[in-house]
N, C-alpha and C positions, 0 to 999 in steps of 0.2 A: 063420649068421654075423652078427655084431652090426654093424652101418651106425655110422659117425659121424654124431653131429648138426649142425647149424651154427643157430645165430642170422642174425635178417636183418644184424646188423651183422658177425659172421664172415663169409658167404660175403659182403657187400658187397667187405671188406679184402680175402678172398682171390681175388676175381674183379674186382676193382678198377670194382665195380658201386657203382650208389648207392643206398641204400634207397628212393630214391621212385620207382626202375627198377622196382625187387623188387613194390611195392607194385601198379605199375602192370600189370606182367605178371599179377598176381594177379587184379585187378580183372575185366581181359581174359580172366581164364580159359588164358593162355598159360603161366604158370609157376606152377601150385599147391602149397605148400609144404604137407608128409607128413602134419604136424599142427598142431594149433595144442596148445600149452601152456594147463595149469591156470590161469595168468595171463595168458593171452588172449596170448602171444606166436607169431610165426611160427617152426616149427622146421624147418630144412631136411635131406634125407638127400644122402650120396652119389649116389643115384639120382638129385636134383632137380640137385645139381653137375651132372653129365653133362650133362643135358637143357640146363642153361644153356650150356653152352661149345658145344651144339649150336644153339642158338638164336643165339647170338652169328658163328658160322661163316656161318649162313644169313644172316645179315643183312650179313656182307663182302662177301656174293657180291650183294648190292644188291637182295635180295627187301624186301619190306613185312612187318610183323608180321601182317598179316592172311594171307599166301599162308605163313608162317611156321606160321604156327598152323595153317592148312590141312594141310600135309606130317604134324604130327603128330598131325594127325584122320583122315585118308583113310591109311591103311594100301596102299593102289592105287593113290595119288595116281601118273602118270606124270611122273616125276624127267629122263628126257628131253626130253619136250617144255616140259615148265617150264623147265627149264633152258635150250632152245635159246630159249625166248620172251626168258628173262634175255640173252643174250648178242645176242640183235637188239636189245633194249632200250637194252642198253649201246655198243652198235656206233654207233643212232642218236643217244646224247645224246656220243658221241666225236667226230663229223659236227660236231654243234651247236658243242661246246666249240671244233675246230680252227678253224670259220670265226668264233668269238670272236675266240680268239689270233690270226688272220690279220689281223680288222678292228683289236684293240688294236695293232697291231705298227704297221698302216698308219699310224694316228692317230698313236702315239706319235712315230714319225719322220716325219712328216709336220710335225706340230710344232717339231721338233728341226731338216730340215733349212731351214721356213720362218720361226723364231723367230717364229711365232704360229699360230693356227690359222687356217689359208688355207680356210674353206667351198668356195670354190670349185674348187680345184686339187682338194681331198679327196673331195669328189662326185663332181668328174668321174673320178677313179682308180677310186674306190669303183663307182662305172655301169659302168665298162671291166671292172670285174674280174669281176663279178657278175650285171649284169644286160641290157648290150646283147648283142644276136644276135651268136657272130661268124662266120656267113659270108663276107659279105662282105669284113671283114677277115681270114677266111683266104684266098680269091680273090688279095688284093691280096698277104696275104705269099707265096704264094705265085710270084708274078712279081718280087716279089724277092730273096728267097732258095732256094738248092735244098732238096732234101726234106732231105739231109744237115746243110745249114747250120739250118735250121730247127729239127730235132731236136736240135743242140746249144746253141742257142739256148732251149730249153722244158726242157734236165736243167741247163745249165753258168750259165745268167746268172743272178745272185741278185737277189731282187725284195724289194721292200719287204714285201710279204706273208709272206716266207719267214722262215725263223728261222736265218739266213745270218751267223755272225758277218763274212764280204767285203762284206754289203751295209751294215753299220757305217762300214764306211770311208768308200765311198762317201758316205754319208749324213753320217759328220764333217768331212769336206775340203768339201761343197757346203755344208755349214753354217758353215763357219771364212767361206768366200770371200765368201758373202750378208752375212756380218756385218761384215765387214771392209770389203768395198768397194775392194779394192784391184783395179786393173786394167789393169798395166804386167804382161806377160805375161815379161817380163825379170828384172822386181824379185825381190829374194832371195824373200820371201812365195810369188810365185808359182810360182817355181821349185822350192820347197818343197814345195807342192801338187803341182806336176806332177809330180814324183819319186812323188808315194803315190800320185795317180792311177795314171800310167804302171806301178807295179810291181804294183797290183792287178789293172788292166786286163790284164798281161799274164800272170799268173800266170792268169787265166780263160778268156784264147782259148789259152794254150800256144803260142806260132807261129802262127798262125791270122789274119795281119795282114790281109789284105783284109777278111776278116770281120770285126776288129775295126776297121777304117775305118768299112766298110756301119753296122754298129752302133751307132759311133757318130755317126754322120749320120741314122741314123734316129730318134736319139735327141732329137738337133738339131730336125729339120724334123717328124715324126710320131711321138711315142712310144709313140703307143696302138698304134701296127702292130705295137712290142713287146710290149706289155702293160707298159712302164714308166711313174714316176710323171713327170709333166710339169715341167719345171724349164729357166725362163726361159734362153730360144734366147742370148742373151745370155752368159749365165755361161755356159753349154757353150762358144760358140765362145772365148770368153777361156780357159778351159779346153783346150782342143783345139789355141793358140797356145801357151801356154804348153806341153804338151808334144810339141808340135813342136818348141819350141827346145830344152826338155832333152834330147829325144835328139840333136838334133843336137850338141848339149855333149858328150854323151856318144860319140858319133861321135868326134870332134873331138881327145880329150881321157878313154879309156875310162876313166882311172883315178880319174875323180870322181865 
């Protein structure tokens, strides 16, 4: 049965390969094309097609062209345990990548909700999150919170670290507030706030209001016993005034 041939510029167009791929495969001894032509050109068969889209598969799966070329030297090459190496390999640079995105997220809103970059505040989040022991701070949350409240507190609160679109709100309303400076817990502004605060806040404890008191008191006086980002004792209790009177509005007057 007669094989089609290809030019290095055919099977480039139809493998959407570039000749200096082709070339390089060649060099290496990974992809040697069938023949070379009377004018010294590379000719390729169906056979070498194959072999490419096989080399191409191997390399999605995140091998090196050296363990590539291996596979199609060793005839007994073990496919299992190569492959389980690949997927520890890839498990550990997923590890690497998540606590990237964790640290960009922290930074980014970190920024955002301090209109600059606070070194300080950012460290010390960054030491909480990552590198101090926490015993001790589990001891302490432990006295106060129960084991129940605690566990809802580590699945239900959204952290700067997370990729939480509720912790955006958060993170817009304490940024609106820093920036503005307003601090009449009455004023329409703030009342404003404390409607998005209160409706996030409460969409995350669900009923769960003492908890969401403790919460936010610890958020006030210790955040790290949460593992939250630190944001001036100040804005929170203006915060915490403010919606205290919107609910009581809301008490008062349910249909606003």
């Amino acid at each position: 049965m007669t094989q089609n041939t290809y030019s290095t510029s055919e099977i480039a167009k139809k493998l959407s390969a570039t000749k200096r791929t082709l070339r390089f495969y060649d060099q290496i001894g990974l992809l040697t094309p069938s023949f070379v032509s009377d004018g010294g050109h590379r000719v390729y068969t169906d056979e070498d097609v194959e072999k490419l889209y096989k080399i191409r598969l191997l390399k999605s799966l995140g091998l090196s062209l050296k363990q590539v070329k291996l596979i199609f030297e060793e005839a007994a090459l073990g496919w299992e345990d190569l492959l389980q190496q690949q997927l520890t390999e890839i498990e550990k640079q997923l590890k690497k990548y998540k606590l990237m995105q964790e640290i960009v997220l922290v930074v980014q809103r970190s920024i955002k909700l301090e209109g600059k970059m606070d070194w300080e505040n950012l460290f010390r989040y960054l030491y909480l999150l990552y590198e101090e022991k926490p015993d001790s701070k589990v001891h302490v949350q432990h006295h106060l919170f129960t084991p129940d409240e605690l566990e809802f507190l580590r699945t239900q609160l959204p952290l700067m670290q997370s990729d939480d679109p509720r912790t955006n709100v958060f993170i817009e309303v304490f940024s609106e507030i820093k920036k503005d400076g307003e601090r009449d817990p009455l004023s329409e502004k703030a009342q404003s706030w404390a409607r998005r605060i209160a409706e996030a806040s409460d969409q995350i404890f669900a009923g769960r209001e003492e908890l969401q008191k403790k919460a936010w008191r610890i958020q006030k006086e210790a955040p790290e016993l949460a593992f939250q980002y630190p944001i001036d004792p100040e804005i929170i209790a203006f915060v915490q005034s403010a919606v205290v009177h919107y609910r009581q509005a809301r008490l008062s007057n349910p249909s606003r």
